[in-house]
C-alpha positions in Angstrom: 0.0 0.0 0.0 1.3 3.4 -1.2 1.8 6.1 1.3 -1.9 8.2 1.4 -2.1 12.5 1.2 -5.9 12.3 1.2 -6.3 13.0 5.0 -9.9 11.4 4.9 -8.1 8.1 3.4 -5.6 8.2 5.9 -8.3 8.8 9.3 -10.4 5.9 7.2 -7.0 3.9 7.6 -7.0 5.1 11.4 -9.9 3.4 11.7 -10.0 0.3 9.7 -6.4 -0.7 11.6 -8.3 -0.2 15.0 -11.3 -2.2 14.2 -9.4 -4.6 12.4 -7.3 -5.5 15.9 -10.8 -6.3 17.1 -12.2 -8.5 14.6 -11.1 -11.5 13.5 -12.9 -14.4 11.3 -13.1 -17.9 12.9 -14.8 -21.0 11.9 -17.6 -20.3 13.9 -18.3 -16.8 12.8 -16.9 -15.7 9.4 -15.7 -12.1 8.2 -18.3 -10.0 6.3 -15.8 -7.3 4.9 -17.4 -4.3 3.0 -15.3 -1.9 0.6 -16.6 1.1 -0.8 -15.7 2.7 -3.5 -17.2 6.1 -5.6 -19.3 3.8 -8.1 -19.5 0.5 -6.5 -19.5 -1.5 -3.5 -17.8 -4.8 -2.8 -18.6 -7.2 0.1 -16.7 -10.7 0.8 -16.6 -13.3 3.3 -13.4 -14.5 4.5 -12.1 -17.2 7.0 -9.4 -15.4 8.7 -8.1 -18.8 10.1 -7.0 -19.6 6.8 -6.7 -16.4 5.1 -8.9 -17.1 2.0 -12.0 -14.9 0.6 -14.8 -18.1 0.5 -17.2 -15.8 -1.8 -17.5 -12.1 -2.6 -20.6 -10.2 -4.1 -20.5 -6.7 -5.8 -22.3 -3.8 -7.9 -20.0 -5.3 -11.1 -20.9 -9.4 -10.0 -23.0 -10.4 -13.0 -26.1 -11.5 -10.9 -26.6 -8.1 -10.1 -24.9 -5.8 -13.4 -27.6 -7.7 -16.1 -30.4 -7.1 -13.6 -32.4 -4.1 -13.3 -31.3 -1.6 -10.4 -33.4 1.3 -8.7 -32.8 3.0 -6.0 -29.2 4.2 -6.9 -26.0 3.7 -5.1 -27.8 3.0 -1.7 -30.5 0.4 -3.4 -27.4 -1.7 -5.4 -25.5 -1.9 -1.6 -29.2 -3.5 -0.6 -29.1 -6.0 -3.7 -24.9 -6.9 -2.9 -26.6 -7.4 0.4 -29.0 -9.8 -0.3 -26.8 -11.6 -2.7 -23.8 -12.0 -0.6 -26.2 -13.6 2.4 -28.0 -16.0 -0.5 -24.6 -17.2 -1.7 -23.5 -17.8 2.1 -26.8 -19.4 3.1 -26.2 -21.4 0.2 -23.0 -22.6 1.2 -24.8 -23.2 5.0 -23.1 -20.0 6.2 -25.2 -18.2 9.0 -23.2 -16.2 11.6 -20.4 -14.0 10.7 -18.9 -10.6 12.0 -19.5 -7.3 10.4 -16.3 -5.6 8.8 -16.9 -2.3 7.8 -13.5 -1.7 6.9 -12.9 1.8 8.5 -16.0 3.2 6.8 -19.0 5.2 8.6 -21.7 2.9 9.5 -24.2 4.5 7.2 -26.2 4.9 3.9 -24.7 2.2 1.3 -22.3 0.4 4.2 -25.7 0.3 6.8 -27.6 -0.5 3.6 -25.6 -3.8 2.9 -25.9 -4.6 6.1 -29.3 -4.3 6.8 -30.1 -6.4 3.3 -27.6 -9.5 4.5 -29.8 -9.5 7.9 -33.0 -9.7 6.3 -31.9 -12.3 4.2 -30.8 -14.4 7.1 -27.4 -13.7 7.9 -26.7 -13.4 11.8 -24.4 -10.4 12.6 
C-alpha cells in the first residue's frame, strides 16, 4: 500500500487498523468485509483462520450488473446485500462478524448490512 495524502483516506485507515485488531474471522463466525468505493460497493466473506476470501458479491458481480437496479447507489449496496447472504446461506453459512473496513456505518455500508440480515445472515 502506497503512502496516502488524502487526509480522509488516511483517518479511514486510522480506523480500519483499530477495528481490524478487534475482529477476527473464525470457523464459527466468518468475516463479512465491506469496501466502498465512488461507483461500487464490494462485500466478501473471509475465514481469517486460513486467510482465504470463501465468496464475494459486488455492484459489477454479473447477478446483479444484467439485472435491473433502482434506487441508486444505496439500493445496489441493498441488492450486494441480499446476494452475498443467498450465496453464504447457500454454502450453509449463517453467523459471521460485520467488517466495515474503516467506513461510517451509514447509507450504502448500513444499507448492505441491513439487506444481509434480512436475508438471514446473523451479525
Amino acid at each position: 500500500m502506497g503512502k496516502k495524502t488524502n487526509p480522509r483516506e488516511v483517518a479511514r485507515q486510522k480506523r480500519k487498523m483499530s477495528i481490524r485488531k478487534k475482529i477476527y474471522g473464525t470457523d464459527e463466525r466468518l468475516r463479512l468485509s465491506v469496501f466502498r468505493s465512488d461507483k461500487h460497493i464490494y462485500a466478501q466473506i473471509i475465514d481469517d483462520t486460513r486467510g482465504m476470501t470463501l465468496m464475494a458479491a459486488s455492484t459489477l458481480s454479473p447477478e446483479i450488473k444484467e439485472g435491473e437496479r433502482t434506487g441508486g447507489k444505496v439500493g445496489s449496496a441493498k441488492l450486494v446485500g441480499r446476494l452475498i447472504a443467498g450465496k453464504a446461506k447457500e454454502k450453509g453459512i449463517s453467523k459471521v462478524v460485520f467488517d466495515r473496513n474503516g467506513f461510517i456505518y451509514h447509507g450504502r455500508v448500513q444499507a448492505l448490512a441491513d439487506a444481509a440480515r434480512e436475508a438471514g445472515l446473523d451479525f
